[in-house]
Backbone as a printed PyTorch tensor [residue, N CA C, xyz], in Angstrom:
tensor([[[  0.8360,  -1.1860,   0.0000],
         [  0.0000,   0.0000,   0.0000],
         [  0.8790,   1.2470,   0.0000]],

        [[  0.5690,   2.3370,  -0.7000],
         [  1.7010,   3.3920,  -1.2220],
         [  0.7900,   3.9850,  -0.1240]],

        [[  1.8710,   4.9310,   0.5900],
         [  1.5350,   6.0950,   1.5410],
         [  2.5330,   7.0770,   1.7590]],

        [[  2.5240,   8.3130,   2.5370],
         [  3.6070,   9.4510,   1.9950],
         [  3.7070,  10.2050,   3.3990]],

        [[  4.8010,  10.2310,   3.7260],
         [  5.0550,  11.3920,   4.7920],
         [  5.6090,  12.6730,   4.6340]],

        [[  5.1300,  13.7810,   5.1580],
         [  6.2690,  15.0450,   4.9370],
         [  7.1630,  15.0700,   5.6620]],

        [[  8.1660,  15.4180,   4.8260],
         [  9.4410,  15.9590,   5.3320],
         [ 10.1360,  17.2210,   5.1500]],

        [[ 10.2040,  18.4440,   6.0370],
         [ 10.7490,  19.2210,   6.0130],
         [  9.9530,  20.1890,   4.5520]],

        [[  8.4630,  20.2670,   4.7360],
         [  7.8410,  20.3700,   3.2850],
         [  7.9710,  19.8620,   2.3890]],

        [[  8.0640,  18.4960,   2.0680],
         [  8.0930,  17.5690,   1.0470],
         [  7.8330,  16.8200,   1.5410]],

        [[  6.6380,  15.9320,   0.7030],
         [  6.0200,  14.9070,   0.4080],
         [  6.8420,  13.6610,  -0.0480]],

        [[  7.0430,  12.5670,   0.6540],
         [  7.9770,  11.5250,   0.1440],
         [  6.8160,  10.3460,  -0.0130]],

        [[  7.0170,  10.0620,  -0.7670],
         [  6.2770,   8.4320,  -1.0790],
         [  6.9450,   7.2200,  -0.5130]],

        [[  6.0510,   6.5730,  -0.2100],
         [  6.6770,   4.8880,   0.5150],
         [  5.7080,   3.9160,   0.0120]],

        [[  6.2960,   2.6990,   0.0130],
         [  5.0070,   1.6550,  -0.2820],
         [  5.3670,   0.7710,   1.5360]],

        [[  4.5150,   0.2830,   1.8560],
         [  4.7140,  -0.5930,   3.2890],
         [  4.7120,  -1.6710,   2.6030]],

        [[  5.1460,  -2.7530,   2.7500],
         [  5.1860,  -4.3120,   2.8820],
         [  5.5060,  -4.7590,   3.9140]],

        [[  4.5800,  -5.9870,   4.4520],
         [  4.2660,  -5.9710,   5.5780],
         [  4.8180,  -8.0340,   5.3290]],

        [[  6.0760,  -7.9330,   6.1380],
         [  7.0330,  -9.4400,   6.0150],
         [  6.0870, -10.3520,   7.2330]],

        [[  6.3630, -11.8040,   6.8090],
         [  6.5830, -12.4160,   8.3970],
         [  7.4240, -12.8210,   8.7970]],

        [[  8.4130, -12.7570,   7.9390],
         [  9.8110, -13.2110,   8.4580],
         [ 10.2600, -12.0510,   8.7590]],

        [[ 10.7050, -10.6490,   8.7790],
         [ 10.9440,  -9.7830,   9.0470],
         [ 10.7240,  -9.6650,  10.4980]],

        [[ 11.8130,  -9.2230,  11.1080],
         [ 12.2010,  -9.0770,  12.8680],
         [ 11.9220,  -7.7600,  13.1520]],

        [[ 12.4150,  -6.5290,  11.7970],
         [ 12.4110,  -5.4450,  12.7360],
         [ 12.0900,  -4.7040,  11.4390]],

        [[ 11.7690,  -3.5000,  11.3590],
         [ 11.9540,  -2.4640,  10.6030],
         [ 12.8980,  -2.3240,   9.5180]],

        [[ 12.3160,  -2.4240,   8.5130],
         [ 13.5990,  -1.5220,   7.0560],
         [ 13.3780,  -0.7520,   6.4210]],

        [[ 13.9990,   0.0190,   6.0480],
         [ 13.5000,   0.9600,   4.8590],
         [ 14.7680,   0.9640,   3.6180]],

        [[ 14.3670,   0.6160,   2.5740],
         [ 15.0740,   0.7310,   1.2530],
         [ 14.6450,   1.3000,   0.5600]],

        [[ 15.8420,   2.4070,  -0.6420],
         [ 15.4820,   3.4960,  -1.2810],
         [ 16.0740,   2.7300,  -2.6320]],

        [[ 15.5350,   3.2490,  -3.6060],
         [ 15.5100,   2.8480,  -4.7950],
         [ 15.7740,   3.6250,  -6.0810]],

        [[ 16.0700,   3.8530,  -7.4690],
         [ 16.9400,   4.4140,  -7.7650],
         [ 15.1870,   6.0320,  -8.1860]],

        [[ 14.6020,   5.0580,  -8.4340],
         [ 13.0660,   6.3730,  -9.1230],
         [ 12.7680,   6.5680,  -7.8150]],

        [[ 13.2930,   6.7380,  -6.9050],
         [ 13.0070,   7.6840,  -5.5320],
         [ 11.6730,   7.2450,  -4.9240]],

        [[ 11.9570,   5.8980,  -4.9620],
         [ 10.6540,   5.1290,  -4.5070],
         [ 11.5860,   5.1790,  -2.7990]],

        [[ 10.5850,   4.4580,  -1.9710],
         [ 11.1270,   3.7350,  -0.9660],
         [  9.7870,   2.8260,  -0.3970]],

        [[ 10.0810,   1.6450,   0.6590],
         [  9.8160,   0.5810,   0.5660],
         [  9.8170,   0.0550,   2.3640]],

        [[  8.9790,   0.2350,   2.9930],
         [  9.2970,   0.0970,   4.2960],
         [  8.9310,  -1.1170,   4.5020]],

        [[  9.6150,  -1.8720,   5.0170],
         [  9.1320,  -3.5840,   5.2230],
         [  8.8220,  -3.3580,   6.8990]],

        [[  7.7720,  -4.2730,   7.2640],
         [  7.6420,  -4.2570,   8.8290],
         [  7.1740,  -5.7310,   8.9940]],

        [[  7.2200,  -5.8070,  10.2360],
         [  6.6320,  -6.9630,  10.6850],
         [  5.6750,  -6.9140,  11.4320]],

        [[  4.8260,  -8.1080,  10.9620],
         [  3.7420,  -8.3930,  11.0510],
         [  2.7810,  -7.9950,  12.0770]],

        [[  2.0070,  -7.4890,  12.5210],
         [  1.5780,  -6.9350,  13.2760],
         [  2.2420,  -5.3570,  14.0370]],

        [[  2.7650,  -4.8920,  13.6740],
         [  3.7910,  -3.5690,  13.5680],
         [  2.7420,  -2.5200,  13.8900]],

        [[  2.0700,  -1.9950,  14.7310],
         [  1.5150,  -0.7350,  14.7430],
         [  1.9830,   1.2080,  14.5760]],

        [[  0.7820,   1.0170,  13.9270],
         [  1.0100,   2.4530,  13.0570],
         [  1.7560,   3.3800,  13.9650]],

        [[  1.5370,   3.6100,  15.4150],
         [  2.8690,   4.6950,  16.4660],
         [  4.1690,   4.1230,  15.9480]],

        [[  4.6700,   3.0600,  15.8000],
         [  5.9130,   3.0050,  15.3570],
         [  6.5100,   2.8500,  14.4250]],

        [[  5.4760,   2.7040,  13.4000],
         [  5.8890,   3.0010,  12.2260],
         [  6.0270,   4.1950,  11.9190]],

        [[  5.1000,   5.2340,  13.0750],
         [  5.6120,   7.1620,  12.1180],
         [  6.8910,   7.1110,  12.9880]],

        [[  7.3520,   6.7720,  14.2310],
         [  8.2610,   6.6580,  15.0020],
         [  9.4050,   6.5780,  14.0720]],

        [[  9.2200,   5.2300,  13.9310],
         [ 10.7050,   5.3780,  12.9450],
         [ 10.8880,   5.6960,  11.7470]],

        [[  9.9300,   6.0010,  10.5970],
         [  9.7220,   7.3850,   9.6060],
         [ 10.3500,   8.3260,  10.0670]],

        [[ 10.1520,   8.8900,  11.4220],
         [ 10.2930,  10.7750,  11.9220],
         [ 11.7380,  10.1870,  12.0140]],

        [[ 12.1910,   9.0940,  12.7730],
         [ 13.9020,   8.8830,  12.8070],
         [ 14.6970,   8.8410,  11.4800]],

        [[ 13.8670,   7.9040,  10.3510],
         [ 14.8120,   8.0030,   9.1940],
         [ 13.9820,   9.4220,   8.6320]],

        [[ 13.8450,   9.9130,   8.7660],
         [ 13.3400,  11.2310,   7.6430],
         [ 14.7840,  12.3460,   6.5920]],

        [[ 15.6900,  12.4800,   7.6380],
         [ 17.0230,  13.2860,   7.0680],
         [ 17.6650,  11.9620,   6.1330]],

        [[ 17.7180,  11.1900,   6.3410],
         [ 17.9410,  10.0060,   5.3380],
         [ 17.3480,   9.8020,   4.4440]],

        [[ 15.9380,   9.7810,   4.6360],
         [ 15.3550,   9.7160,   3.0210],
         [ 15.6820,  11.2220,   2.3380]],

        [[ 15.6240,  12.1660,   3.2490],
         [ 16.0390,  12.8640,   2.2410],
         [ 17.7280,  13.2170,   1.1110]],

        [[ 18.6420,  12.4450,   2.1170],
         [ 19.6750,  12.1580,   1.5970],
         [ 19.9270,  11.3340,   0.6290]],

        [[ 18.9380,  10.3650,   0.6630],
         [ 18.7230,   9.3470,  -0.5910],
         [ 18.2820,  10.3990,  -1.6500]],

        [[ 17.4450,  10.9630,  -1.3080],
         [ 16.8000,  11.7790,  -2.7500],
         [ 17.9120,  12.4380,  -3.3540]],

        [[ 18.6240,  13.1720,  -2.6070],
         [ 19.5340,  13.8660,  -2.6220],
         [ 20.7230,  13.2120,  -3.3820]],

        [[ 21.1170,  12.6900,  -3.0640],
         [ 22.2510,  11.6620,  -3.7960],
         [ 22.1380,  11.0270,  -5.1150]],

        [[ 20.2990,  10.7800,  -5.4400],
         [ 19.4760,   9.7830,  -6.7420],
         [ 19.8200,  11.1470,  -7.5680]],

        [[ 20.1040,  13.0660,  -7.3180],
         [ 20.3330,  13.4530,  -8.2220],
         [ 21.6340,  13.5450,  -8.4540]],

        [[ 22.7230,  12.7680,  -8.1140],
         [ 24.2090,  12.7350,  -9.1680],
         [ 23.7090,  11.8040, -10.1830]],

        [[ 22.2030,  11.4690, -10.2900],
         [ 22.3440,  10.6030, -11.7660],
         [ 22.2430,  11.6720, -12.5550]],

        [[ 22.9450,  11.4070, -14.1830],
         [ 23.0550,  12.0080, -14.6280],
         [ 21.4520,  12.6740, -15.4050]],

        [[ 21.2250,  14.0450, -15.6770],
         [ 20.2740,  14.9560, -15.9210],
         [ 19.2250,  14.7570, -14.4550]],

        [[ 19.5600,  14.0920, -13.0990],
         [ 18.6900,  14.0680, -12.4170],
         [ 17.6270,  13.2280, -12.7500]],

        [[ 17.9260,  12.4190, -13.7580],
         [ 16.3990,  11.3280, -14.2440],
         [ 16.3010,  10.3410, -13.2010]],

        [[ 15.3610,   9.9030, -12.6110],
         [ 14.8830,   8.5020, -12.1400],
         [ 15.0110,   7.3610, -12.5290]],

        [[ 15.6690,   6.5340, -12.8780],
         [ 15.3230,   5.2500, -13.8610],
         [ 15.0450,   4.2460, -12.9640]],

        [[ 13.7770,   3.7210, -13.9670],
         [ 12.7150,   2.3870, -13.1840],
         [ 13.4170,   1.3090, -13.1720]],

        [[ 12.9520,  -0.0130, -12.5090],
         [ 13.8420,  -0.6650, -12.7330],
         [ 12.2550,  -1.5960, -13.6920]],

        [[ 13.0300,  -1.5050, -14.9210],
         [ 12.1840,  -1.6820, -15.9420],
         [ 12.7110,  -2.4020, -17.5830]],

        [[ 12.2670,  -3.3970, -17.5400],
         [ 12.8760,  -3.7050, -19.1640],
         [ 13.3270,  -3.0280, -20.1450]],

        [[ 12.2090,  -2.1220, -20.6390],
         [ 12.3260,  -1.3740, -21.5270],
         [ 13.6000,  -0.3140, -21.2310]],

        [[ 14.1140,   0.3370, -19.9430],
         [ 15.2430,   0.8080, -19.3980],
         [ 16.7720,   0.4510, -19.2950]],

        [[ 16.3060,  -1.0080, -19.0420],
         [ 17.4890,  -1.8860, -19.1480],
         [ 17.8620,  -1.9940, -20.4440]],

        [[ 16.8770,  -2.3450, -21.6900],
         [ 17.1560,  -2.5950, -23.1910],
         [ 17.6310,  -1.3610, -24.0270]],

        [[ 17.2640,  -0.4860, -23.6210],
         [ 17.7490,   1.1240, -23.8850],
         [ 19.3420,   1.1130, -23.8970]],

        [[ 19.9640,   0.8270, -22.6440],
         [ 21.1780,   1.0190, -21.8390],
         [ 21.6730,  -0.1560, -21.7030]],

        [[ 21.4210,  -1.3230, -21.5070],
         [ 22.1910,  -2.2930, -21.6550],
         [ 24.1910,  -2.4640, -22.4030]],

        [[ 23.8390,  -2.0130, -23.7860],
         [ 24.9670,  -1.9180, -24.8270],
         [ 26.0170,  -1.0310, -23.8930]],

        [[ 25.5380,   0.4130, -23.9790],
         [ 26.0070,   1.8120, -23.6360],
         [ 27.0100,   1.0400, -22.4600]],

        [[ 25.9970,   0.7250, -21.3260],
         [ 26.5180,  -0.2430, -20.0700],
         [ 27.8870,  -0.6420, -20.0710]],

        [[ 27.7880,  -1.9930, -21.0990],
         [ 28.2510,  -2.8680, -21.3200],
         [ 29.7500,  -2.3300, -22.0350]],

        [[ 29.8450,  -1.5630, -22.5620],
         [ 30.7960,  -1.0620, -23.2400],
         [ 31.7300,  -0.3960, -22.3580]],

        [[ 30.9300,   0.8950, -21.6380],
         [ 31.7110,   1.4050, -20.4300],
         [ 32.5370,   0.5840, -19.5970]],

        [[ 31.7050,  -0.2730, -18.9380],
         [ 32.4020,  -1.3210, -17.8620],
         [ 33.5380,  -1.5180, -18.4350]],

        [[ 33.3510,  -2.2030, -20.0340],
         [ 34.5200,  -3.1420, -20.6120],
         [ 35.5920,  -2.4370, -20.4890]],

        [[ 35.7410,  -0.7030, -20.6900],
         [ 36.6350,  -0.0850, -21.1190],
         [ 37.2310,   0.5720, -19.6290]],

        [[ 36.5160,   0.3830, -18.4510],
         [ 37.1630,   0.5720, -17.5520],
         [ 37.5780,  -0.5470, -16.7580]],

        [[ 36.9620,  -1.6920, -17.1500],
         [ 37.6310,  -2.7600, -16.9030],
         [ 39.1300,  -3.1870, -17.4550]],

        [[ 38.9480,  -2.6820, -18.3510],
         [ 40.2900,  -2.9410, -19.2090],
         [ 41.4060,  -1.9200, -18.8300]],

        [[ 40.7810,  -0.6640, -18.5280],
         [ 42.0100,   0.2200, -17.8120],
         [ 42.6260,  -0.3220, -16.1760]],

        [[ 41.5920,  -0.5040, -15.4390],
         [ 42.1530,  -1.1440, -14.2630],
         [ 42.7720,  -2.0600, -14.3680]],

        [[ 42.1640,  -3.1360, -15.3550],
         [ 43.3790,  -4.4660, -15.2120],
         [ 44.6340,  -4.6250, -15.4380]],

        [[ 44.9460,  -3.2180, -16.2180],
         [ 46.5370,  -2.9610, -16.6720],
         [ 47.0370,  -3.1090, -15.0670]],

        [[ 46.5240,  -2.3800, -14.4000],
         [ 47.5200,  -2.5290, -12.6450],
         [ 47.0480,  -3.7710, -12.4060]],

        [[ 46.0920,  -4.4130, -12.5680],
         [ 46.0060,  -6.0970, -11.5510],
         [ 46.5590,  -7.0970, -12.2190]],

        [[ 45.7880,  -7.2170, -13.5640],
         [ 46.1310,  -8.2420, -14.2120],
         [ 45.4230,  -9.4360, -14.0470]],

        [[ 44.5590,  -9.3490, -13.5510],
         [ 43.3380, -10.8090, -13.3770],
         [ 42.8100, -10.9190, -14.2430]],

        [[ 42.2510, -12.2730, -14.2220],
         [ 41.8820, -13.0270, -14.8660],
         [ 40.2360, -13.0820, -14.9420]],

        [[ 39.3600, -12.5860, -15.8910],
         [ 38.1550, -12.9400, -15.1530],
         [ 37.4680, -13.9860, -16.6060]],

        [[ 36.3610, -14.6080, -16.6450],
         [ 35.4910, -14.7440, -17.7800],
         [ 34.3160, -14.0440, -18.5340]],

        [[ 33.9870, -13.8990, -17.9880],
         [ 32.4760, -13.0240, -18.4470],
         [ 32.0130, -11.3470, -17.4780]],

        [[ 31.9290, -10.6150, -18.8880],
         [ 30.9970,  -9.5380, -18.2750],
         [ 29.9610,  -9.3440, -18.3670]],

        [[ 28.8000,  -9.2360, -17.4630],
         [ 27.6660,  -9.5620, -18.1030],
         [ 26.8660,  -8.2250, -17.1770]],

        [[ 25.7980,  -7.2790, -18.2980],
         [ 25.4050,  -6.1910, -17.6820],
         [ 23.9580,  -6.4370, -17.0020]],

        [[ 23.1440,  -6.5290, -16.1010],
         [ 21.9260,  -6.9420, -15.6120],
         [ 21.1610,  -5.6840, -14.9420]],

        [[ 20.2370,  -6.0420, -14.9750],
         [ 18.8470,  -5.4310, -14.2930],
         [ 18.8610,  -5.3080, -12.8710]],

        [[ 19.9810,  -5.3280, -12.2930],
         [ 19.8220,  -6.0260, -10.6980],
         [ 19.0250,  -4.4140, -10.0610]],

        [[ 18.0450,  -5.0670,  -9.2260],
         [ 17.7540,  -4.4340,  -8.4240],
         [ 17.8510,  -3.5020,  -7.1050]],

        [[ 18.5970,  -4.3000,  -6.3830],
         [ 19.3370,  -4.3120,  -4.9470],
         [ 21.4520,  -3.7750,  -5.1780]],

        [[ 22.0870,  -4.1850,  -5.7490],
         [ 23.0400,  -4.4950,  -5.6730],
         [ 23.7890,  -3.8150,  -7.3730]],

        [[ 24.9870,  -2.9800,  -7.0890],
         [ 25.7380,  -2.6620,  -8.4350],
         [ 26.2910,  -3.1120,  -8.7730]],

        [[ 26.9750,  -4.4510,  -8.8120],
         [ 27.8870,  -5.5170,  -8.9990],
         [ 27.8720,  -6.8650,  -8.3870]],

        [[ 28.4590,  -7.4440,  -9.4110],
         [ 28.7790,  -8.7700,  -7.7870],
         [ 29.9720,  -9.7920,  -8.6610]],

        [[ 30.3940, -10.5960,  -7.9930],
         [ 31.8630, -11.3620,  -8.8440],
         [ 31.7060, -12.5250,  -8.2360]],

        [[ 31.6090, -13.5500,  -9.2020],
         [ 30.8740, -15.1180,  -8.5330],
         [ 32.2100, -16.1140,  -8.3970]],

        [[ 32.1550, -17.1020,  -7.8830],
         [ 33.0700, -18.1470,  -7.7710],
         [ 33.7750, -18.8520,  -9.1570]],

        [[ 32.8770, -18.6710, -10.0620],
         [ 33.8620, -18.8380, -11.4770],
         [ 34.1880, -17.8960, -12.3420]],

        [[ 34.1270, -16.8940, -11.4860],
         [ 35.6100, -15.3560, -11.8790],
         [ 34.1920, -14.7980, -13.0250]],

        [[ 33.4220, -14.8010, -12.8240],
         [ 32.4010, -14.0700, -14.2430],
         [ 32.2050, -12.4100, -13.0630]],

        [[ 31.9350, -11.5100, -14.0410],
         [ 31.7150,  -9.8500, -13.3940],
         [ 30.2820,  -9.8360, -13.8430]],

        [[ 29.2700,  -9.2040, -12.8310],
         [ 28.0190,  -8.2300, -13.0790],
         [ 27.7370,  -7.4320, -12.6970]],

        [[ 27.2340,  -6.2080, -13.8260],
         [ 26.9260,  -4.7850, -13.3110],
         [ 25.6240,  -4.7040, -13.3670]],

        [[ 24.9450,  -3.3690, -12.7800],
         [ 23.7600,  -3.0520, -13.1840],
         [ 24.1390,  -2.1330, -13.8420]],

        [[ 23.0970,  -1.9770, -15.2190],
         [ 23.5040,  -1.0810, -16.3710],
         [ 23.2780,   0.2110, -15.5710]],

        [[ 22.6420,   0.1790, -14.4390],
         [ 22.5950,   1.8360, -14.2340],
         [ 24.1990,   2.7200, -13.3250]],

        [[ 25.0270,   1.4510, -13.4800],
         [ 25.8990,   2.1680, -13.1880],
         [ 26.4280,   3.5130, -14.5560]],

        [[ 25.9400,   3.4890, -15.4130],
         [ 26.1800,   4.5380, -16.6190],
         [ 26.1870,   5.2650, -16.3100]],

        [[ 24.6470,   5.7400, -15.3130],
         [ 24.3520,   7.3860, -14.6630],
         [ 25.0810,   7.4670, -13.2860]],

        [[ 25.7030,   6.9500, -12.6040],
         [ 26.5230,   7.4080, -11.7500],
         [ 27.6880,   8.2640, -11.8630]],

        [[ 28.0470,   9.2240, -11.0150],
         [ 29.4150,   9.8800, -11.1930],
         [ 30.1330,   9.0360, -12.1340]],

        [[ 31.3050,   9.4620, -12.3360],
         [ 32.5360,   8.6350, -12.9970],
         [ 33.3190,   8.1320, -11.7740]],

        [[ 33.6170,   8.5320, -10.7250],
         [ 34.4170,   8.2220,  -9.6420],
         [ 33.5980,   6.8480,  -8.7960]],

        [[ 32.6700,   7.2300,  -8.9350],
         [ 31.5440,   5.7740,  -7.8940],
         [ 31.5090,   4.8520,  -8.8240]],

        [[ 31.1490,   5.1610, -10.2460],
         [ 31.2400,   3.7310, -11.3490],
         [ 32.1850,   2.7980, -11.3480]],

        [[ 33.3860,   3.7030, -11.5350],
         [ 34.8990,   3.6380, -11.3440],
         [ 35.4360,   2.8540, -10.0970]],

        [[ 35.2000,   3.2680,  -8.9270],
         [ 34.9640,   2.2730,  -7.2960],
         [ 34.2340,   1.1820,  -7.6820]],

        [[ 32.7450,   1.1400,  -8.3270],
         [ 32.3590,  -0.6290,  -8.0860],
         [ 32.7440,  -1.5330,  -9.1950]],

        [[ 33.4270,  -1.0680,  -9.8650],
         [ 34.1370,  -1.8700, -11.3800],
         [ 35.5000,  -2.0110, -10.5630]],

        [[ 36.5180,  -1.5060,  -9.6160],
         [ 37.8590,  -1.5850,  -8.7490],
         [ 37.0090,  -2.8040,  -7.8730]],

        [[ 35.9460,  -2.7860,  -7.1850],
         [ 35.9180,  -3.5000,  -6.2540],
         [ 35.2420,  -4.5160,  -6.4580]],

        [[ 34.4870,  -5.0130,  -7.6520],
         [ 34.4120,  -6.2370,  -8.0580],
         [ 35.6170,  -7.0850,  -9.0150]],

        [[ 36.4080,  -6.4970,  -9.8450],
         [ 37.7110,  -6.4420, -10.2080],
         [ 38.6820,  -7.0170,  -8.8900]],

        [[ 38.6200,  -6.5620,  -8.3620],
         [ 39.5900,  -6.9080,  -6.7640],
         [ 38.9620,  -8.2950,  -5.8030]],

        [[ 37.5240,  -8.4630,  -5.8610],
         [ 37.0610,  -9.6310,  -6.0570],
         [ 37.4970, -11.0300,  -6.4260]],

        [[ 38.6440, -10.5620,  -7.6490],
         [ 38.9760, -11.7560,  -8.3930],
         [ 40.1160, -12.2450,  -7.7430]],

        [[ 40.5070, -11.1790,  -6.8650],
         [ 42.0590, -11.9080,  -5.8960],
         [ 41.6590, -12.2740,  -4.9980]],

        [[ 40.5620, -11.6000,  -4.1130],
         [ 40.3770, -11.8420,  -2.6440],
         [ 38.8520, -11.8220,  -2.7670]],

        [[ 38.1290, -13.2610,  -2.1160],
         [ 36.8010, -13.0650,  -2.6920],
         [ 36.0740, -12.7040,  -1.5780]],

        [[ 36.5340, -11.8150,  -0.6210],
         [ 35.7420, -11.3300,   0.7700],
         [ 36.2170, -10.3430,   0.9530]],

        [[ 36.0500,  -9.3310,   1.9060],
         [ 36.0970,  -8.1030,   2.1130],
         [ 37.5750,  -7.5400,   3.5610]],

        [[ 38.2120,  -8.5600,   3.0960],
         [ 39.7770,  -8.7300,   4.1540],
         [ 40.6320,  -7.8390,   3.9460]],

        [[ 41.8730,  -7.4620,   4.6950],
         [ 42.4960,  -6.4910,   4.4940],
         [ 42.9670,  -6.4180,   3.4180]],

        [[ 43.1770,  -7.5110,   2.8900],
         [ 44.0690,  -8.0360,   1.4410],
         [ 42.9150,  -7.4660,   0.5720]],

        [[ 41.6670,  -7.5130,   0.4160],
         [ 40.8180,  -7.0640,  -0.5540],
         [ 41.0030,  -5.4360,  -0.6800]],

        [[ 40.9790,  -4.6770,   0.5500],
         [ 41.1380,  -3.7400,   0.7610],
         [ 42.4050,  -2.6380,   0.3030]],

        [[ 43.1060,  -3.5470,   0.3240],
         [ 44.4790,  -2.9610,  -0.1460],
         [ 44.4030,  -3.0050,  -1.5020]],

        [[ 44.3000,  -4.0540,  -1.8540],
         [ 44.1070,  -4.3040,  -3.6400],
         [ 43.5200,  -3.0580,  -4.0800]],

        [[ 42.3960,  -2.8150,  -3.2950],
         [ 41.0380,  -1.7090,  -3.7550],
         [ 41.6760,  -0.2080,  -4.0520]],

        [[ 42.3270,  -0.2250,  -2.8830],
         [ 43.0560,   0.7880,  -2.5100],
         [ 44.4290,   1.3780,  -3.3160]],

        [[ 44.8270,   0.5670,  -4.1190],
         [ 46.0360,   0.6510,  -5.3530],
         [ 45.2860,   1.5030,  -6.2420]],

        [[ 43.9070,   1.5290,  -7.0950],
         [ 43.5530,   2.0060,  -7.9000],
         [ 42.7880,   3.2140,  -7.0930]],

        [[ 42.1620,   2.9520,  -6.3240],
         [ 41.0460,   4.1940,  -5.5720],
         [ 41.3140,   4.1760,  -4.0680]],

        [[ 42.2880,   5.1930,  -4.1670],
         [ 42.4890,   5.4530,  -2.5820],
         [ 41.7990,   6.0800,  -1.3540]],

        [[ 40.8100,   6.1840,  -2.3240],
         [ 40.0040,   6.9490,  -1.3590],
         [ 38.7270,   6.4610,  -1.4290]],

        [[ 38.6820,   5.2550,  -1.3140],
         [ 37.5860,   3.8620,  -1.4250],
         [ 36.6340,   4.3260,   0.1260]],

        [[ 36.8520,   4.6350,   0.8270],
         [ 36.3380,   4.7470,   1.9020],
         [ 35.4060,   6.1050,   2.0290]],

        [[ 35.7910,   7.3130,   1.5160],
         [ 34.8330,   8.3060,   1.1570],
         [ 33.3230,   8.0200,   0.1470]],

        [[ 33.8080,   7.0020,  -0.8090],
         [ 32.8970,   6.6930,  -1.8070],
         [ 32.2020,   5.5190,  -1.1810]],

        [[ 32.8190,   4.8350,  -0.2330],
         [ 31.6890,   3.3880,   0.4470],
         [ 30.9200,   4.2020,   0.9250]],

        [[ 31.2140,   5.8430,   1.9810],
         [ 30.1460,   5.9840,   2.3960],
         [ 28.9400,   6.8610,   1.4680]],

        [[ 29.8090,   7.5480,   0.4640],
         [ 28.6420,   8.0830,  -0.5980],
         [ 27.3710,   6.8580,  -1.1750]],

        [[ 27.9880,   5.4590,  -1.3050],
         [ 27.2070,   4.5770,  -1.5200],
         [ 26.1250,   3.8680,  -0.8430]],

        [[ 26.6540,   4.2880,   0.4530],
         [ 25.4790,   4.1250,   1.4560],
         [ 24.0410,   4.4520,   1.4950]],

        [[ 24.0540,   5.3820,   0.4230],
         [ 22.6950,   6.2630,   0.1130],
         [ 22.3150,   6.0530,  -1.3790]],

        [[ 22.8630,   4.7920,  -1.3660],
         [ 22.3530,   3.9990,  -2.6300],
         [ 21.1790,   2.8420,  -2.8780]],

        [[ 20.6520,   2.7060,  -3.2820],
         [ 19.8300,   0.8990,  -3.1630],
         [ 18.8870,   1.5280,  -2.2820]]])
C-alpha cells in the first residue's frame, strides 16, 4: 500500500510491505526515488511514524544523492530501461575494466550487464563480473569504485584487508565513496 510522509515540506512516497519473516523495521530506497518500508507483522502504526520521523534526514539524503544521476532522471527498474542502456553499459564497464586491469592483471570470464535491483555488482566463484547497467548514470568516480571492487574480487573473494588494499592501489580513497554509496539501493 503506497503512503507518503512530509518531510521538512516535502512529500515523500513509501510503499509498506508488511514481512513475516521480518524481525524489525527496514526501509530501502531505490533508484526512481521510490522507498519501501518492510515491517513486521503486526507492527503498529505509532511506530511506524516513530521510525519514519527517525529516518526522515535520510530519506532525504537518498533523494539527494538519486540526483548525481546524470540529468537528475529517475530510472525504473524496468525492461524497456534496461534494453535502452544495456549496450552503452556494457561497453563502459569493458573499457574501464580494461584500464584497471593494466595494474592487476586478473583473470576474469564473463561480463555480463543486468537489471539487478538491490546491488551494483557482484563477482561469482567462477571469476564471471556483473553490473547493473545503471551504473552509466553514476558519477565517474563511484562507477569507477564498483568496477575496482568487483575487479579486486577476483584476488580476494571477501572483504579482508588483502581485498582492501588491492582496492586501494587504484582508488584510494575507497572509503569516502563506500560511504557516498550508502545512500544507494
Amino acid at each position: 500500500m503506497e503512503q507518503q510522509i512530509k518531510v521538512k515540506n516535502r512529500k515523500i512516497r513509501y510503499a509498506v510491505k508488511i514481512s513475516r519473516k521480518a524481525r524489525k523495521l527496514r526501509l530501502d530506497a531505490y533508484y526512481d526515488g521510490r522507498f519501501v518500508l518492510t515491517i513486521p507483522k503486526g507492527t503498529t502504526e505509532g511506530i511506524i511514524r516513530t521510525f519514519l520521523r527517525e529516518k526522515a534526514n535520510w530519506m532525504l539524503k537518498q533523494l539527494l544523492f538519486f540526483k548525481h544521476f546524470k540529468g537528475g532522471i529517475f530510472f525504473r527498474n524496468d525492461q524497456k530501461s534496461y534494453l535502452a542502456y544495456k549496450e552503452k553499459a556494457q561497453k563502459l564497464v569493458e573499457h574501464r575494466l580494461s584500464h584497471f586491469n593494466k595494474l592487476y592483471n586478473l583473470q576474469f570470464h564473463t561480463v555480463r550487464i543486468k537489471n539487478h535491483r538491490t546491488i551494483w555488482g557482484s563477482c561469482s566463484d567462477k571469476k564471471n563480473l556483473n553490473f547493473s547497467y545503471k551504473l552509466l548514470f553514476l558519477p565517474k568516480h563511484i562507477a569507477d569504485y564498483i568496477i575496482v571492487h568487483e575487479l579486486c574480487h577476483l584476488e580476494a573473494f571477501d572483504h579482508s584487508e588483502k581485498f582492501w588494499k588491492l582496492v586501494g592501489r587504484a582508488v584510494p580513497h575507497y572509503q569516502k565513496i563506500e560511504k557516498e554509496l550508502k545512500y544507494t539501493y
